[in-house]
ROGUKE-303234 format. One record per atom (N, C-alpha, C, O): x, y, z; residue in one letter. Coordinates in steps of 0.05 Angstrom, whole numbers, plus 5000, padded with zeros to 4 digits. Example, Ala and Ser with C-alpha at 12.3 -4.5 7.8 and 13.67 -1.06 7.14 Angstrom:
2
526448865156A
524649105156A
526449345156A
528549345169A
525749555142S
527349795143S
525850015157S
526850235161S
***
This chain:
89
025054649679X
026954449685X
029754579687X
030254789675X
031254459701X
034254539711X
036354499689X
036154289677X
037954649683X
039854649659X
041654389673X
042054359697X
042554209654X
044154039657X
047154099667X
048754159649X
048054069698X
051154049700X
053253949678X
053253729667X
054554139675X
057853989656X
058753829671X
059553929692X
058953619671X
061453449679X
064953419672X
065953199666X
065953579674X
069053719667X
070153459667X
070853339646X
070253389684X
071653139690X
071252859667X
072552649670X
069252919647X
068252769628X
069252809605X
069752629588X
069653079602X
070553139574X
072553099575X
074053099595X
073453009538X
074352909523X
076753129501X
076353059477X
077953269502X
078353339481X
079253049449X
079952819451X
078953249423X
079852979402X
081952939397X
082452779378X
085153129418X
086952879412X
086852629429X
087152409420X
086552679452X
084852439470X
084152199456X
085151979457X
081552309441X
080252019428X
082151809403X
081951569398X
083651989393X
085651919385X
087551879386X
088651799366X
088951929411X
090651729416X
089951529446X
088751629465X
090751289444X
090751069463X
093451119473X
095751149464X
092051119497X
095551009515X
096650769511X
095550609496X
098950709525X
099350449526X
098250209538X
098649979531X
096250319564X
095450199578X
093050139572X
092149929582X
091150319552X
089050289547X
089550049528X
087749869529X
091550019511X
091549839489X
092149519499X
091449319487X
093749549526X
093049329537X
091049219550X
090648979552X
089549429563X
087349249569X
084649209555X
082449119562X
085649299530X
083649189510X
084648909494X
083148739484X
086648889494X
087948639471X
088048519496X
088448289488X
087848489530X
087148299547X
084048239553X
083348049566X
082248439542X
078248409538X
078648169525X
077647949531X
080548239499X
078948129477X
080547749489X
079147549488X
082647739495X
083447539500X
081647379524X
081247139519X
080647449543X
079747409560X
076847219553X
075747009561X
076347429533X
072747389527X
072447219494X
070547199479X
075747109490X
074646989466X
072746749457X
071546709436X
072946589482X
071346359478X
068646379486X
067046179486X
067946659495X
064746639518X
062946789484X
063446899462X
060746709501X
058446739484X
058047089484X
058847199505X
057147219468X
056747499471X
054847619488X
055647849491X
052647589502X
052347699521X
053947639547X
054247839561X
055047389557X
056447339572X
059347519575X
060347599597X
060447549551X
061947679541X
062247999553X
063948099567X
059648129541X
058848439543X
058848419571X
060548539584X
056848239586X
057348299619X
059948259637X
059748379658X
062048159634X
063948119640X
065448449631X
066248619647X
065548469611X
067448619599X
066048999619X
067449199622X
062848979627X
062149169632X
061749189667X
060649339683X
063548879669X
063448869700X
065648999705X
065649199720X
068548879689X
070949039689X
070849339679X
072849449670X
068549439683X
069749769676X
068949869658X
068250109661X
068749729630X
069149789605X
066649989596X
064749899608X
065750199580X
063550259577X
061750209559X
062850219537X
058650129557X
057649999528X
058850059504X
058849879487X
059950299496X
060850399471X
063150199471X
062850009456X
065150209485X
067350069488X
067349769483X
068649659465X
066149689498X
064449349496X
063949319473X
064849119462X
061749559454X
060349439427X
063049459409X
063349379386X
064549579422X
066349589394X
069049369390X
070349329370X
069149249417X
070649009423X
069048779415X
070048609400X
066448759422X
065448449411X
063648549386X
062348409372X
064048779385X
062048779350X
059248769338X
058048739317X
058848799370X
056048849369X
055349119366X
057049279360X
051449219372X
051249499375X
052049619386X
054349539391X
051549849396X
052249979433X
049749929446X
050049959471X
047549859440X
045549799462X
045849499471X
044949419492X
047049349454X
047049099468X
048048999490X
047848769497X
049449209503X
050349099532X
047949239545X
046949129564X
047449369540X
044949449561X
043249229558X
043149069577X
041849169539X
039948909534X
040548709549X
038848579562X
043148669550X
044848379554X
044548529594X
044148319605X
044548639605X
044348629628X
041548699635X
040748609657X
039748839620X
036048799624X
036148439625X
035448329646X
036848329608X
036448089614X
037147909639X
035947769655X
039347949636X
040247829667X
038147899690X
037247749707X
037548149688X
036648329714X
034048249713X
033348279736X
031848129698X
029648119694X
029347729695X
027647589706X
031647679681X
031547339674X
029447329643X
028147129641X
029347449631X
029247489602X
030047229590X
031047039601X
029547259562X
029747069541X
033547009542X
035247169549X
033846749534X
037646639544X
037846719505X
039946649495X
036046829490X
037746859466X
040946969465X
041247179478X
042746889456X
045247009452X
045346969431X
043946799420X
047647169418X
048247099393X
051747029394X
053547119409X
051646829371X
054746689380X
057146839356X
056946909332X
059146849374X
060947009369X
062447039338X
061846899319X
063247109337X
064447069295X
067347039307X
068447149326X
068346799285X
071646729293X
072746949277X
072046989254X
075047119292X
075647289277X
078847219268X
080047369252X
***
């Protein structure tokens, strides 16, 4: 098997992850505003329509990180409508 390409353009160094821009911090305090009243899978798909990445998503609605994946197997299949409803924070 073929050694895996670096993707340069991916990496991260860790002052990066630590610090947020300004911009990043708004369009997360506009996720969370956006998506306060929707149900959480509704939620995760929205939030992963705009861009956002599962890690990103689980950590805005507080879920796993696989649950946006789930949350769009479902859609994509027409799966079980379980959601789980959101915690007032």
């Amino acid at each position: 098997m073929a050694p895996r390409k670096r993707n340069v353009a991916a990496e991260v160094t860790s002052e990066d992850k630590d610090e947020l821009t300004a911009v990043d911090k708004i369009a997360r305090l506009l996720a969370l505003l956006v998506t306060k009243d929707m149900e959480t899978d509704v939620a995760a798909l929205t939030l992963d329509a705009a861009g956002f990445s599962a890690r990103e998503v689980s950590n805005l609605l507080g879920v796993g990180p696989n649950y946006v994946n789930v949350a769009k197997h479902r859609k994509k299949t027409g799966g079980p409508k379980r959601s789980r409803k959101r915690k007032a924070d």
